[in-house]
VODREN-95365 format. One record per residue (C-alpha): x, z, y. Coordinates in steps of 0.02 Angstrom, whole numbers, padded with zeros to 5 digits, always signed. Example, Ala and Ser with C-alpha at 12.3 -4.5 7.8 and 13.67 -1.06 7.14 Angstrom:
+00615+00390-00225/+00684+00357-00053/
This chain:
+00000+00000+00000/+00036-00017+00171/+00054+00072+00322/-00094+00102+00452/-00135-00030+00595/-00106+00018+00760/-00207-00096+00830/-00317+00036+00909/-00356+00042+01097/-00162+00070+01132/-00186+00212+01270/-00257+00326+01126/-00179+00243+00986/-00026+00384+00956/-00140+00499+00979/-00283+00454+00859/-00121+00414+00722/-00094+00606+00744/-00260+00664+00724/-00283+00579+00553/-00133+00672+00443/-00230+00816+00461/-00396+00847+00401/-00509+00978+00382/-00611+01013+00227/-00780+00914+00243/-00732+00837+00399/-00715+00628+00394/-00568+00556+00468/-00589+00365+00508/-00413+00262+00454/-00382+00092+00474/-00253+00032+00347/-00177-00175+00334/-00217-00212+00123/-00202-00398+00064/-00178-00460+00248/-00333-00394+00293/-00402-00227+00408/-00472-00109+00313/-00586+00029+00386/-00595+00180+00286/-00686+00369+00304/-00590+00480+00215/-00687+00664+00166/-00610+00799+00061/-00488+00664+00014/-00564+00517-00066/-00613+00366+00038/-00764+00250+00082/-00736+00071+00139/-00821+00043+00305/-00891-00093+00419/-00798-00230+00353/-00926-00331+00437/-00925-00276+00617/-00762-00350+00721/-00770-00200+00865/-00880-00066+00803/-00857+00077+00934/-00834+00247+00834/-00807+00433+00898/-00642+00503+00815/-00607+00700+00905/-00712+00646+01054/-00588+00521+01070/-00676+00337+01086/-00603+00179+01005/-00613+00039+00970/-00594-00002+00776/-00539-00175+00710/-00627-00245+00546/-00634-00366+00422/-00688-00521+00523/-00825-00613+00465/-00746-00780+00431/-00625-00704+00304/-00624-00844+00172/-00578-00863-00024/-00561-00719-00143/-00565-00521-00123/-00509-00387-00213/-00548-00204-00155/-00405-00073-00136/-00426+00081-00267/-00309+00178-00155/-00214+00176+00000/-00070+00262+00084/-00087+00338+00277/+00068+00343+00372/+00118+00512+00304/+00116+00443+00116/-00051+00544+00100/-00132+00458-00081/-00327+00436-00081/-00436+00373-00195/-00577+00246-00146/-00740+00278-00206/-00880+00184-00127/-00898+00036-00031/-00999+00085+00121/-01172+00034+00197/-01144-00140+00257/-00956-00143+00234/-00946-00330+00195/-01113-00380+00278/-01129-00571+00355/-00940-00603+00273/-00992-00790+00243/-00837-00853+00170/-00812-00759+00040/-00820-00834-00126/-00782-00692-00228/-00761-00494-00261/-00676-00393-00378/-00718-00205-00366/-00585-00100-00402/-00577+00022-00556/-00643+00214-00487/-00745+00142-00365/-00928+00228-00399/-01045+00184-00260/-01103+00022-00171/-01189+00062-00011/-01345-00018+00051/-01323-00179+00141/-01127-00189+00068/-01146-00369+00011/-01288-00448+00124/-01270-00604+00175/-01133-00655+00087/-01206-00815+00087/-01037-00925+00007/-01026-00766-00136/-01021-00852-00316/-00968-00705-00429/-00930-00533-00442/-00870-00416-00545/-00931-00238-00539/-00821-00131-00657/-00892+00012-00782/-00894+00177-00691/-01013+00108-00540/-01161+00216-00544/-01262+00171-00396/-01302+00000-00322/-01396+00005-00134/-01547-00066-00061/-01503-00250+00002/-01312-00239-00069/-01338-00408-00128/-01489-00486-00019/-01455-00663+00044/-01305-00696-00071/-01385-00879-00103/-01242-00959-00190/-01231-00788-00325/-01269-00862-00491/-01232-00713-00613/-01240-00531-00587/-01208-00401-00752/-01267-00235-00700/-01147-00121-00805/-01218+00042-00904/-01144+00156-00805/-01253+00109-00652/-01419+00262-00626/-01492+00186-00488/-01501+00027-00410/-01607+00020-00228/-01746-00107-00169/-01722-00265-00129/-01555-00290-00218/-01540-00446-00265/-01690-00509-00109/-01649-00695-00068/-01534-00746-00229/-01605-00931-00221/-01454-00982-00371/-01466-00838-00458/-01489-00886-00633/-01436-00742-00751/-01446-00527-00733/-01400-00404-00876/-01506-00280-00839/-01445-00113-00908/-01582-00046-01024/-01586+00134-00975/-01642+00088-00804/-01827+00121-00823/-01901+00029-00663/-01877-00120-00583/-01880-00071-00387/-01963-00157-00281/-01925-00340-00186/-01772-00339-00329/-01789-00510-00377/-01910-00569-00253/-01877-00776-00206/-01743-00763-00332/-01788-00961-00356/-01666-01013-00510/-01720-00869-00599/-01804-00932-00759/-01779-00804-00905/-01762-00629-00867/-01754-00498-01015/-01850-00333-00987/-01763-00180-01063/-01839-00087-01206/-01876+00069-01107/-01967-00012-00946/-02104+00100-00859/-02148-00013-00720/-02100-00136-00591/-02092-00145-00426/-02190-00228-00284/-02146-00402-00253/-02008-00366-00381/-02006-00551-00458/-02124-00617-00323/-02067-00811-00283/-01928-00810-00445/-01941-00965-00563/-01992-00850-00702/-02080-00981-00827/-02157-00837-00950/-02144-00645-00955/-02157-00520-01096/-02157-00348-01062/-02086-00202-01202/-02263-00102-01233/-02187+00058-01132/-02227-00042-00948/-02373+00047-00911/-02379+00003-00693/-02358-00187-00623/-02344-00174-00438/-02440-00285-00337/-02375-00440-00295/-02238-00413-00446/-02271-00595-00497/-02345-00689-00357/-02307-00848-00333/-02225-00888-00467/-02264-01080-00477/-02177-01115-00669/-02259-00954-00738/-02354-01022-00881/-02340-00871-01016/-02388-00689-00975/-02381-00546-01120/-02438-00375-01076/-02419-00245-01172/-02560-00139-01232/-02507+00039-01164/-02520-00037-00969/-02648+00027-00855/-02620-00033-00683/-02592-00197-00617/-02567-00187-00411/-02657-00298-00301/-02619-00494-00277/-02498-00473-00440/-02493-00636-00497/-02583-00720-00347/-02536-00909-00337/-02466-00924-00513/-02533-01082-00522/-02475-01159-00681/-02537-00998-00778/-02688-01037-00890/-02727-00927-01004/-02714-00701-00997/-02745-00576-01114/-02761-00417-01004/-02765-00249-01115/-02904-00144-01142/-02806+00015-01054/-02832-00079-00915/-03012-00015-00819/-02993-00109-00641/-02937-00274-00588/-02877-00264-00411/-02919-00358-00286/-02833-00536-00267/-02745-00508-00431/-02772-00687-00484/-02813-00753-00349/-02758-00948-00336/-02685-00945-00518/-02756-01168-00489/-02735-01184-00707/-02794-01023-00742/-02939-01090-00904/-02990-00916-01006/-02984-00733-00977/-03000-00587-01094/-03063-00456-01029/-03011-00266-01066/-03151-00194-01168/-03154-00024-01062/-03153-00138-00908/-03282-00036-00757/-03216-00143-00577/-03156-00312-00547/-03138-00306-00346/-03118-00400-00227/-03068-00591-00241/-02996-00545-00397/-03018-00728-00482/-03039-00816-00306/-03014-00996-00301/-02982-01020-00502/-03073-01204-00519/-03027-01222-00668/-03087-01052-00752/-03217-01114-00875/-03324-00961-00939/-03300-00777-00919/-03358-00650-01064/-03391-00460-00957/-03364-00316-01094/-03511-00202-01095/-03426-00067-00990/-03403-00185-00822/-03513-00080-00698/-03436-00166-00523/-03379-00342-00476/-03315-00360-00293/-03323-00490-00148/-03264-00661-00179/-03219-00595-00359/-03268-00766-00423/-03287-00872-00267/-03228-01072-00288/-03245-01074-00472/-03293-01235-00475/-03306-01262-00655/-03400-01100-00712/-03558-01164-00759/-03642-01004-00828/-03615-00821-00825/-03708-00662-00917/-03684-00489-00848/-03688-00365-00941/-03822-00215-00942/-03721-00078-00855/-03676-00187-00694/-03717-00099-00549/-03642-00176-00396/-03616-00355-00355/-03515-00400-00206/-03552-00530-00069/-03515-00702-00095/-03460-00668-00274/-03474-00815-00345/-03497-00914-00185/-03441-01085-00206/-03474-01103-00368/-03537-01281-00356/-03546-01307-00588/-03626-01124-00580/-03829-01159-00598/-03893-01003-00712/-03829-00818-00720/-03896-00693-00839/-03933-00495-00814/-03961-00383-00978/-03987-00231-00868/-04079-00180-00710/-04041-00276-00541/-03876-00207-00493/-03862-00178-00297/-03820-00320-00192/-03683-00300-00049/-03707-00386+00101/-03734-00573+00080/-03806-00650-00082/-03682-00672-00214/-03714-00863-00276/-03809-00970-00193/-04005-00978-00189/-04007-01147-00308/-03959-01016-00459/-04084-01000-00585/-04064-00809-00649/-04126-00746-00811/-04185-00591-00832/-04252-00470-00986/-04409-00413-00977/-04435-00242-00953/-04290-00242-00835/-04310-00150-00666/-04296-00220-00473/-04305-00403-00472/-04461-00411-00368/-04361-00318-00231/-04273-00402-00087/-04119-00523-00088/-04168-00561-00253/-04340-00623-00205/-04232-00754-00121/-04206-00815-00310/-04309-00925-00442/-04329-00766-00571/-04361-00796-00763/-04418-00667-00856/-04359-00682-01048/-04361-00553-01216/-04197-00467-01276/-04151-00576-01435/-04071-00454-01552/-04003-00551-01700/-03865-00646-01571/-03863-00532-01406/-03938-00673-01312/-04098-00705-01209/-04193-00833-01224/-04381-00874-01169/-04509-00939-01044/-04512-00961-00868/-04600-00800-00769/
């Protein structure tokens, strides 16, 4: 190693060299030390050292109430980079680096490539944004924390491998990775934070670990996923976890998952076809909204809500079977199915949002096996709907439904249908 720079504002600069060979306990002491031709800004507490601001040319700092000015990495350093493990100040005092700080190569365009040093356990948030010309990495064993938006907007990064020693790993990670084509996940990291992988573009195939709980919002929002299956111990999907992904044509969920979050897989539009589990008692509003290919659904058999513009703008969704527990269905759940051409509720519905099944231009009969469920607001399919009703049945001679032609037909118990004669 080399000696310290003393490129410091020069009227303080033998008097700031003084103040660093002696350090309290706890107390950081900011050095700037010449490694590989390059300034290197390091805070040094209880003596091991962080790797600062590489990012920042003339970041003003406060050093014993003196106030410098503290060269850094420029921004246009080019070509290839490898961290320092340790460094030697002036005094031939030894300390051992162990994090790269928040930011500390943020907007370095030119670089191509990193290799983290050995003893190095921390990357800070924002250490790696915007690395936009980074193309690989290597992040040894021993790393045990990755920060929020260390790698966001590293566009040329094609691999990452996440070693096992790594606990955490912040939001937003790998945010903005458009050639990012392959991630070893490690498979004792549980969840998936959120924005991880979101418009991660190149991203076809990603392989969930074994002991997954849940992802993130947005987590994979925008990727080029082309089919997901989950391990059955993902019990949360946050919402817009999948959104937008335009080559998602496969989805597997496992049985033991519960919650989907709003807008989910909203705009999918190559998806056609979802089992959802029967854990699962509410769709959320928007879920699949958009999904353009989206033919069949099977529906959870413990299913109570499907809110609002759930299956909104789905023209190609065909039929839809409600299990026997459905008891709500929201605004717009249904609205611009154009190719639903019938639809039975089932006895226990209660609600029915407005506009529904507005724009359902195929849609021309609808069938209730229960009472008239309460009507929100505007009428949920459009007056030209022929609706079936069991005789026996309560409400249908009070208002909106007046507004419809009402037929009045027996229960047929050998095939659960109803069939009869117009009232």
């Amino acid at each position: 190693m080399k000696s310290i720079i003393q490129i410091l504002v020069c009227c303080f600069a033998n008097a700031a060299l003084a103040m660093c060979s002696s350090q309290s306990d706890g107390e950081p002491v900011i050095y700037i030390v010449d490694y590989g031709g390059l300034p290197w800004k390091f805070v040094v507490t209880n003596n091991v050292a962080e790797i600062r601001d590489a990012s920042y040319d003339n970041r003003r700092v406060s050093l014993y109430n003196f106030e410098l000015y503290t060269p850094a990495i420029p921004r246009s350093t080019p070509g290839k980079i490898t961290t320092p493990s340790i460094f030697f100040d002036y005094d031939v005092l030894k300390f051992r680096v162990v994090k790269i700080g928040d930011k500390a190569f943020r907007g370095c365009t030119n670089i191509t490539s990193i290799s983290i040093s050995p003893g190095i356990t921390e990357i800070g948030v924002q250490a790696f944004e915007r690395c936009r010309s980074l193309k690989e990495i290597s992040i040894p064993d021993g790393v045990q924390s990755i920060g929020s938006r260390s790698f966001w907007y590293c566009g040329a990064l094609k691999e990452i491998t996440i070693p096992d020693s790594v606990q955490t790993i912040g939001w937003a990670s790998f945010l903005k990775c458009t050639s990012l084509e392959r991630v070893r996940w490690p498979d004792h990291i549980a969840d998936i934070p959120k924005h991880a992988f979101e418009e991660c573009r190149s991203l076809k195939t990603f392989t969930f670990p074994s002991s997954l709980r849940s992802i993130g919002k947005a987590a994979f929002s925008i990727s080029g996923l082309t089919e997901i299956s989950l391990p059955h111990t993902v019990t949360n999907i946050g919402e817009f976890a999948f959104s937008g992904c335009n080559s998602l044509r496969e989805v597997n969920l496992p049985s033991e998952l519960n919650s989907i979050g709003r807008a989910a897989f909203i705009g999918d539009d190559h998806l056609q076809k979802v089992k959802l589990p029967d854990n699962l008692e509410r769709i959320q509003r928007e879920t699949f909204k958009y999904c353009l290919r989206l033919r069949s659904v099977s529906f959870p058999k413990n299913l109570k809500s499907i809110e609002d513009a759930a299956f909104s703008g789905c023209p190609a969704l065909e039929a839809v079977d409600f299990p026997n527990s459905l008891t709500n269905i929201g605004a717009y759940a249904f609205s611009q199915c154009s190719s639903l051409k019938e639809v039975a509720f089932p006895r226990h519905l209660k609600s029915l949002g407005a506009s529904a099944f507005f724009h359902c231009s195929a849609l021309k009969c609808v069938k209730f096996y229960g009472d008239a469920p309460h009507i929100l607001e505007e009428l949920p399919f459009g007056t030209n709907v022929v609706v079936e009703v069991v005789r026996g049945t309560k409400g249908w001679n009070d208002d909106p439904w007046r507004s419809f032609t009402i037929k009045v037909v027996p229960f047929n118990d050998s095939n659960g249908g109803i069939s009869g004669h117009q009232k």
